[in-house]
C-alpha positions in Angstrom: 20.3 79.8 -94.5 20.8 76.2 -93.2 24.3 74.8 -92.4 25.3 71.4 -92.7 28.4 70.1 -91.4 30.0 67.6 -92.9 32.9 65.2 -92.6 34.8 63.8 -95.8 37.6 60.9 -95.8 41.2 61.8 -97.6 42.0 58.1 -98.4 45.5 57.7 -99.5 47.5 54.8 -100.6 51.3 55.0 -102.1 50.7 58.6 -103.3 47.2 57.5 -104.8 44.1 59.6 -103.5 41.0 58.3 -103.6 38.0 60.5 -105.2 33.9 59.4 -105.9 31.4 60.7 -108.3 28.1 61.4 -106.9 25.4 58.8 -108.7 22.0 60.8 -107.4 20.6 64.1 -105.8 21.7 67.6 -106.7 24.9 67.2 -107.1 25.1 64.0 -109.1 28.0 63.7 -111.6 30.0 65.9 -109.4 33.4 64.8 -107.9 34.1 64.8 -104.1 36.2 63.5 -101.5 33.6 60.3 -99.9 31.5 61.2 -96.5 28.9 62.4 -94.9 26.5 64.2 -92.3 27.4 64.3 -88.6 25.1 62.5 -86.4 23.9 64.0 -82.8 26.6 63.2 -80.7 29.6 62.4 -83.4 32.5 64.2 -83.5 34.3 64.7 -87.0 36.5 61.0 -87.1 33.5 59.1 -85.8 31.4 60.6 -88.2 34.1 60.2 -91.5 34.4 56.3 -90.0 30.8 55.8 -90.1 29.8 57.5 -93.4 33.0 55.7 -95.3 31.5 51.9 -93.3 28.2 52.5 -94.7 29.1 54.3 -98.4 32.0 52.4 -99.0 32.1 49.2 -96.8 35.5 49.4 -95.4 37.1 50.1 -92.5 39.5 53.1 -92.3 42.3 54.9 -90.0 42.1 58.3 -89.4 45.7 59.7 -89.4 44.9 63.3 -89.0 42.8 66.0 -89.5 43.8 68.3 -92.7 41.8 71.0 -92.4 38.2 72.2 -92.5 36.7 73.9 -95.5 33.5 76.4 -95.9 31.3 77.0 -98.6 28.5 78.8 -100.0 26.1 76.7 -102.0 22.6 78.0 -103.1 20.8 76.4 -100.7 23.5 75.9 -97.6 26.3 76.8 -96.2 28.5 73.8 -96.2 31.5 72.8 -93.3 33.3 70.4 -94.3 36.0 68.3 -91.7 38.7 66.6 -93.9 40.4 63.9 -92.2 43.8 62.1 -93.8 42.9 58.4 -94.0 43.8 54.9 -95.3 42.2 51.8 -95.8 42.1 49.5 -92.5 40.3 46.5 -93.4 38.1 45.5 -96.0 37.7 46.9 -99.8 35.8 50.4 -100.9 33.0 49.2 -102.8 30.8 51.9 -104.5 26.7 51.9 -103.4 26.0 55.7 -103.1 28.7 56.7 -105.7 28.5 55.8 -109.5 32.6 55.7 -109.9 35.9 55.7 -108.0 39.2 56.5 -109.4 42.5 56.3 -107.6 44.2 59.6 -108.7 48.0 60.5 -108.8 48.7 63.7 -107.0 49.7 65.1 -110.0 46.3 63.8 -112.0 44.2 65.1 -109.0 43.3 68.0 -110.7 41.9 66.0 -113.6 38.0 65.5 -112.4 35.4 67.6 -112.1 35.5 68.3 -108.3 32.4 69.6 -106.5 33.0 73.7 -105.5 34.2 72.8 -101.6 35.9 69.6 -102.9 38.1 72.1 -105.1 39.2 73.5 -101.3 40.2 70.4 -100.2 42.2 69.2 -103.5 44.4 72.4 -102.3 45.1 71.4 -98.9 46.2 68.0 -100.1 48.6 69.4 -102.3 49.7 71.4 -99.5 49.8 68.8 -97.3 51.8 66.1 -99.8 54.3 68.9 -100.9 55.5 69.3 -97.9 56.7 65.1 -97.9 54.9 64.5 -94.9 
């Protein structure tokens, strides 16, 4: 079984969190936190910095790392670096995505989140109930 390791941006903003819907491939439809494959050579920030330049076309700070999450799909076994981040410079414009929403932590639950997405959701609540 193949493992892919992954890195996926936590973008916050005044108690807002930032989830995507996948627009193509298996998955599409599904809600997830926005990122992407590590390169050779990347380690987990560079690779959520890169993946959120090229999805999203902005420019983020990585804060600190949340956790990491593991999960059995079909076809892979997904691991899954989750990084606290917020918006640097420029605007998070959808191209691989087909929506956006800005959620409340409170409405996070709301969406359909993807089955390691649903791990993450937890560790932000975690994280954000503890007022950090």
């Amino acid at each position: 079984m193949k493992t892919i390791r992954v890195s996926a941006a936590v973008i916050h903003d005044g108690g807002m969190i930032y989830a995507t819907r996948r627009g193509k491939g298996e998955f599409k439809g599904g809600w997830e936190f926005p990122g992407g494959k590590r390169e050779e050579g990347e380690d987990g920030e560079q690779t959520v910095v890169r993946e959120i330049r090229e999805e999203l076309g902005a420019d983020i700070a990585v804060e600190s790392h949340l956790g990491t999450v593991e999960w059995q799909y079909p076809s892979f076994f997904l691991v899954m670096d989750c990084y606290l981040c917020h918006v640097k410079d420029g605007r998070l414009t959808l191209s691989e995505h087909d929506e956006a929403r800005w959620l409340a932590l409170e409405d996070i639950g709301s969406v359909a989140w993807l089955p390691a997405d649903t791990l993450v959701v937890d560790l932000v609540r975690r994280h954000f109930s503890r007022g950090i």
